[in-house]
C-alpha positions in Angstrom: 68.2 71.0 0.3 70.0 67.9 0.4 72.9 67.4 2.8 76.3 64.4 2.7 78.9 63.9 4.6 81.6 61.6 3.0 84.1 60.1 5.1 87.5 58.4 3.9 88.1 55.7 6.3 92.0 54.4 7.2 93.0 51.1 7.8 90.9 50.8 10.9 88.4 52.8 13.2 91.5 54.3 15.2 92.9 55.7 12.2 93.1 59.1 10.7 90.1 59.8 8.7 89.6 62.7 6.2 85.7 64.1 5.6 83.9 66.6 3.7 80.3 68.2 3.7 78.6 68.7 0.3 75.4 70.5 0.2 73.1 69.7 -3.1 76.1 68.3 -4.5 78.6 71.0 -4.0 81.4 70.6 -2.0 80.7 72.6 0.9 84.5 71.6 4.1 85.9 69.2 4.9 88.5 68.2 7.8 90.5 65.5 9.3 89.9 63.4 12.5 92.7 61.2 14.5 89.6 58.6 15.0 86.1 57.9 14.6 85.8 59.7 18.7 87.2 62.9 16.8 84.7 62.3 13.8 82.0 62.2 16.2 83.0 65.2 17.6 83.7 67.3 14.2 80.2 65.9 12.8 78.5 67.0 16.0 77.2 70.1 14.5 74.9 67.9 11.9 71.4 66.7 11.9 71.3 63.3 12.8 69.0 63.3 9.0 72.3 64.2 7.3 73.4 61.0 4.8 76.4 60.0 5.8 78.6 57.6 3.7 81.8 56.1 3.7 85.2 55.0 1.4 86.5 51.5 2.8 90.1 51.1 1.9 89.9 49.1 -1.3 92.4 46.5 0.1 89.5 45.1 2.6 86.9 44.8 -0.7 87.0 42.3 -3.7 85.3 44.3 -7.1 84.0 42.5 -9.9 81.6 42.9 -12.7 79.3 41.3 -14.1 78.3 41.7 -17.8 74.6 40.9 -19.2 73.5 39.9 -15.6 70.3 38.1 -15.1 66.8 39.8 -14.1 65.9 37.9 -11.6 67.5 39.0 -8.1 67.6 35.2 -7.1 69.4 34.2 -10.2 71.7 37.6 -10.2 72.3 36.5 -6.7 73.5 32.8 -7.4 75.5 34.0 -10.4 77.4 36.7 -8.2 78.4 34.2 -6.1 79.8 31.6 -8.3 82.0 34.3 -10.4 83.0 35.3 -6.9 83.6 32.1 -5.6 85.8 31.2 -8.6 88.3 34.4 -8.6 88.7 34.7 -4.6 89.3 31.2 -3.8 87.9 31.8 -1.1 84.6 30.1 0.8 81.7 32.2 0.2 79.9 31.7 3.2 82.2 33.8 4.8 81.5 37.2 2.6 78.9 39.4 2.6 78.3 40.0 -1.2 76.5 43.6 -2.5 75.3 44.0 -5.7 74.8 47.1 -8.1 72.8 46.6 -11.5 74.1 49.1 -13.8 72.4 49.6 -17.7 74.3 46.3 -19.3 76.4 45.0 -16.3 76.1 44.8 -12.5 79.2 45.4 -9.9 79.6 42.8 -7.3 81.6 43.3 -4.0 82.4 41.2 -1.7 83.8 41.8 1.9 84.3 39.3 4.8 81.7 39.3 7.4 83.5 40.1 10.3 84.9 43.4 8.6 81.6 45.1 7.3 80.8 44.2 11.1 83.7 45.9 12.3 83.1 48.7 10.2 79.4 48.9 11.1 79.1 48.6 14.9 82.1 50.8 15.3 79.9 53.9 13.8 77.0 52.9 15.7 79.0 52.6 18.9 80.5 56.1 18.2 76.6 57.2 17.6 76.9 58.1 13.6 74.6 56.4 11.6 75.8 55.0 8.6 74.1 55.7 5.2 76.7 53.9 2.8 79.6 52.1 2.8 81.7 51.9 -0.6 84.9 50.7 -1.4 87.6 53.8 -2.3 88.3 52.5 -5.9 84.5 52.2 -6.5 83.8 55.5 -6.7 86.3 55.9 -9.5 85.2 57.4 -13.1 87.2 56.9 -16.2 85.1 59.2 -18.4 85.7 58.0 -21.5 88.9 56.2 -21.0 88.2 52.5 -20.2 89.6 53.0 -16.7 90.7 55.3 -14.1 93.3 55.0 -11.5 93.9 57.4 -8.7 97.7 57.7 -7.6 97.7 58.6 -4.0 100.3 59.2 -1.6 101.3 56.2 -0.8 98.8 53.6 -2.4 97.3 53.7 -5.8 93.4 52.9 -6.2 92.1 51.7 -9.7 89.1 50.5 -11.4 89.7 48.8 -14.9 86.8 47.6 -16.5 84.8 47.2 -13.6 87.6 45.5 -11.5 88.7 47.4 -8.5 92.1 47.2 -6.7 94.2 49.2 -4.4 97.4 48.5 -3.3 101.2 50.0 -2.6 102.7 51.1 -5.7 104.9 48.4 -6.4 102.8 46.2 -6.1 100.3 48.4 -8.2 102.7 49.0 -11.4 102.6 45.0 -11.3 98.5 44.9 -11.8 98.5 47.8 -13.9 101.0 46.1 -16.5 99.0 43.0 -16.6 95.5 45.0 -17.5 97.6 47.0 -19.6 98.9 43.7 -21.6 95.6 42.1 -21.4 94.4 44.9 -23.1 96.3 46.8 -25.6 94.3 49.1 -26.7 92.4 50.9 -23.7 92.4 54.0 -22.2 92.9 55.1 -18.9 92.3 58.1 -16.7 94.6 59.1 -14.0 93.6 61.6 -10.9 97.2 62.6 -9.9 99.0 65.3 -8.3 101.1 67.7 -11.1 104.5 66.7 -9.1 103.5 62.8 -9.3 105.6 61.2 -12.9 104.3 58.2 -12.2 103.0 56.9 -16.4 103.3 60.7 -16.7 104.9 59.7 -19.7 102.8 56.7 -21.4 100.4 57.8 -24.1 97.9 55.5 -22.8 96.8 57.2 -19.4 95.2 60.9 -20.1 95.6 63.0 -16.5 91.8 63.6 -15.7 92.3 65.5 -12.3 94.2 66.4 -9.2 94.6 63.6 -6.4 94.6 66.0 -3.6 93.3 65.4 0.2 89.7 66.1 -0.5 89.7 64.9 -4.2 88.4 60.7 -3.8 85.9 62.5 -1.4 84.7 64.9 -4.3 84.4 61.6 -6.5 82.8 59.7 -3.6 79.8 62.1 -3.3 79.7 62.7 -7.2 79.1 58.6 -7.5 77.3 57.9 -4.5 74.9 60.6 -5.9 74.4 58.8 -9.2 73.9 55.7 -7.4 77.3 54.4 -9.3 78.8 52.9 -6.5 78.0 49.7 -5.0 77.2 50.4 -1.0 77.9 47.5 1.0 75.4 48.1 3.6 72.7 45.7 2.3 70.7 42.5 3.3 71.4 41.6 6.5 73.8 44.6 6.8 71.6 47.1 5.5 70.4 50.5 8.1 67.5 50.7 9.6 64.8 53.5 7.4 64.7 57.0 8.5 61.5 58.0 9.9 59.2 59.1 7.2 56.7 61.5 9.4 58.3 64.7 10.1 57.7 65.1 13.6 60.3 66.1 16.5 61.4 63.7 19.2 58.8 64.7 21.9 55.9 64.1 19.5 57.6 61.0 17.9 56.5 58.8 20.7 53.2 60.0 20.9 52.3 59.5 17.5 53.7 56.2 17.6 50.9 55.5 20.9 48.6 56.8 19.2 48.8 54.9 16.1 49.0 51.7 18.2 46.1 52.6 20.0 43.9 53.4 16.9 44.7 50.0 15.4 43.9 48.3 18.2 40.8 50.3 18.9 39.6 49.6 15.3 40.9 45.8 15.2 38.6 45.6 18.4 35.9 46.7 17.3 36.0 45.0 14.2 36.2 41.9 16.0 33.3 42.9 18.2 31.0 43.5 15.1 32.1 40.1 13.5 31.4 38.1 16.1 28.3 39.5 16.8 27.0 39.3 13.0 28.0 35.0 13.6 26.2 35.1 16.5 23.2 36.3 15.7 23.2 33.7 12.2 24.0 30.6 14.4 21.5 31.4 16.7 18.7 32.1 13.8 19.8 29.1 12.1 19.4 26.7 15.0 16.1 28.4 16.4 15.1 27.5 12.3 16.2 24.0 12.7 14.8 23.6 16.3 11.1 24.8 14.6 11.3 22.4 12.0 12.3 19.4 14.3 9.8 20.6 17.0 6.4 22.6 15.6 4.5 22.4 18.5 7.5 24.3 20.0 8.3 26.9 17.4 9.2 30.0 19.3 10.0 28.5 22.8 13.6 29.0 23.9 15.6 26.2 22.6 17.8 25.3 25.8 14.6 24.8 28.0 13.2 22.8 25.5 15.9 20.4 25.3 16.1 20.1 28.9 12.3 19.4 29.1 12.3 16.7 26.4 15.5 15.1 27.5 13.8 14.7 31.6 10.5 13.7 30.1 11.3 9.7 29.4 8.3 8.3 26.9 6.9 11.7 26.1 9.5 12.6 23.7 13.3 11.6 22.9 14.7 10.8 25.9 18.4 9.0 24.9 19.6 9.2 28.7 16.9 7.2 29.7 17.1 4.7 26.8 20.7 4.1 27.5 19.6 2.9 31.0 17.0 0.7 29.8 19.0 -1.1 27.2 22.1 -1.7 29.3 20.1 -2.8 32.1 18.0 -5.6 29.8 21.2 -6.8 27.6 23.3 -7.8 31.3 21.3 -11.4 31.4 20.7 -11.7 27.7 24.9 -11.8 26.6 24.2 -13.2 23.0 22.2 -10.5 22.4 23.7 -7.2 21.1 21.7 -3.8 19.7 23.6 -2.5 17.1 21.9 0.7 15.9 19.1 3.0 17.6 17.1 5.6 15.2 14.4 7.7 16.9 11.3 7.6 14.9 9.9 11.1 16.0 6.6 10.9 14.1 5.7 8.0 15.8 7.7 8.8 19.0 9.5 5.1 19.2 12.8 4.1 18.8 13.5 1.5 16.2 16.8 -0.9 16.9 18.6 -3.5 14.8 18.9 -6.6 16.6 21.2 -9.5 16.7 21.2 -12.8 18.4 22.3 -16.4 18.6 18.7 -17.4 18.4 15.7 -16.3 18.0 14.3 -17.5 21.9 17.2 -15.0 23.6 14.9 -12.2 21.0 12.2 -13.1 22.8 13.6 -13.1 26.1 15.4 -9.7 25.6 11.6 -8.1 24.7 10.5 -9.4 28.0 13.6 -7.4 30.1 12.8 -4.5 28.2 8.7 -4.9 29.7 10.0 -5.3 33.0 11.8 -1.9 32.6 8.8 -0.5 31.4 9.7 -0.5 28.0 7.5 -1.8 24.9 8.7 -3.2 22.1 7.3 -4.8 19.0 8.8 -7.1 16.0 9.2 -5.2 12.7 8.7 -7.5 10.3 10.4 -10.4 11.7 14.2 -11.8 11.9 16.0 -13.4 9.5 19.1 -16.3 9.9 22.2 -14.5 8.2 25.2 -16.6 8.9 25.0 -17.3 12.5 23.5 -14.8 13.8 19.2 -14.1 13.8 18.9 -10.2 12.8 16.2 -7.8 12.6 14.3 -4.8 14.1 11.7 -4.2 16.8 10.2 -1.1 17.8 10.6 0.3 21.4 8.7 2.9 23.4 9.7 4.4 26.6 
């Protein structure tokens, strides 16, 4: 069973307000409030799941149509805009613009920002959440007339070819004789009361229904139903979703807990098992590079190996030491600089490319290096290359 309440807003939220209730579709009562306070109060018998939608006055909504509207939502979006922005006259950045893609066409509304606002924090201060909010004239049908107009008490509310407008009914006859000229040979519908003489008597409007107190509600729900009227509420503007687990309020919050709780629970143990699985493969992969480098050590744990080669100066590859010894020979030899140092670990020396002003301050750095206990020997000789001698000697700590 599917349950709407339809509201037909006045010209503000302290305004009288007329409602009806329609169960599966059927007009089921409707009332009247002074306010939206009262209509809190007459609606307080509802489930708060109950849809509830509203008709704006028509006056505080511009209605336009759009025919053979692009696919994209982007492009629809851009198009809306312009067509809006040309007609209004008015900057855009200030409305909120809804759209509605029909079968060849799409309905574009726009409304200032500050009134949807109105509109929408004033049922959520009241505690009624809203559903829908629809202009009055939007939920007008023409059947097969090319128009409808609904002759109220004191306004009249039409929709022509996709173009809404409500207004008093002077000012109405006015836009009514220009669609009328515009175009001579449509059709419209009119939603009147049987005392109302109002085009009773032109051939080109065909009386479709009454235009009593609960008749634009009847209307409202019939569109709103067929998704025929374009509901404000969107982007930005648009309600939060209704809870999609049936549960009642006391279990609500436990079953949002506990699904918290399982995702973290899984997401941590997920973690857990990731990072152990890269664990273990760096630490395979650097015990396999550690055997390679060092067979007589395969096995041995790779930490106290490093710190037993790195504190055992010549008897393996030592680099702390080294360091020492090379900055401790070069301080009296200045024209002498070492510009690379490879460790040759098959041979366990170190092999460094050499560069000097001459080949005597070579010989003299080889001689610091023996008084640090260090010794080297020429590999294959140095060679003049600009102004510099260069080459390579071998060292052993």
């Amino acid at each position: 069973m599917s349950e709407m309440v339809v509201v037909r807003l006045g010209r503000d939220l302290d305004a009288p307000m007329r409602w009806a209730t329609f169960v599966d579709g059927e007009f089921s009562q409707s009332g009247g409030v002074a306010s939206i306070d009262a209509l809190k109060e007459a609606l307080g018998g509802f489930d708060e799941n109950v849809r509830l939608a509203a008709l704006l006055p028509g006056e505080q909504v511009a209605l336009r149509t759009l025919p053979a509207p692009p696919r994209q939502n982007s492009k629809l979006d851009s198009a809306a805009r312009l067509l809006l922005e040309d007609e209004l006259a008015v900057a855009i950045e200030d409305q909120h613009v809804a759209v509605l893609r029909t079968d060849e066409a799409a309905q574009i509304a726009a409304i200032d920002r500050g009134v949807i606002q109105y509109w929408r924090d004033g049922f959520a201060e009241a505690g009624l959440a809203l559903s829908v909010l629809t202009p009055d004239y939007a939920c007008l049908s023409g059947g097969p007339a090319d128009g409808a107009l609904f002759i109220d008490k004191n306004r009249l509310v039409g929709n022509f070819g996709g173009q809404g407008f409500a207004a008093e009914p002077d000012i109405a006859k006015l836009v009514i004789a220009d669609h009328l000229a515009q175009r001579p040979d449509a059709t419209f519908g009119v939603y009147s009361t049987k005392e109302s003489a109002i085009f009773a008597d032109n051939p080109r409007f065909e009386r479709l229904g009454e235009a009593g107190d609960d008749d634009l509600l009847i209307l409202g729900a019939s569109a709103i139903d067929a998704d025929d009227a374009v509901n404000l509420l969107q982007g930005e503007f648009r309600p939060p979703r209704k809870k999609i687990v049936e549960a009642s309020h006391w279990r609500r919050p436990g079953l949002i807990a506990a699904g918290l709780a399982v995702l973290l629970l899984g997401g941590a143990f997920a973690d857990g098992w990731r990072a152990g699985r890269i664990a273990d493969r760096y630490a395979g992969e650097a015990q396999r590079i550690h055997n390679e480098a060092f067979p007589t050590a395969t096995g041995v744990d790779i930490r106290s190996h490093a710190r037993s080669v790195l504190g055992a100066g010549g008897q393996g590859a030592s680099f702390l030491a080294l360091s020492d010894v090379i900055g401790r020979a070069l301080e009296d030899h200045e024209n002498v600089a070492v510009d690379r140092v490879r460790y040759d670990q098959a041979r366990g020396t170190y092999v460094f490319s050499i560069r000097s002003l001459s080949d005597s301050e070579i010989a003299a750095f080889r001689e610091s290096l023996s008084g640090l206990g260090a010794a080297s020997a020429e590999t294959g000789g140095y060679r003049r290359s600009g102004q510099y001698w260069i080459g390579e000697m071998t060292v052993t700590l």
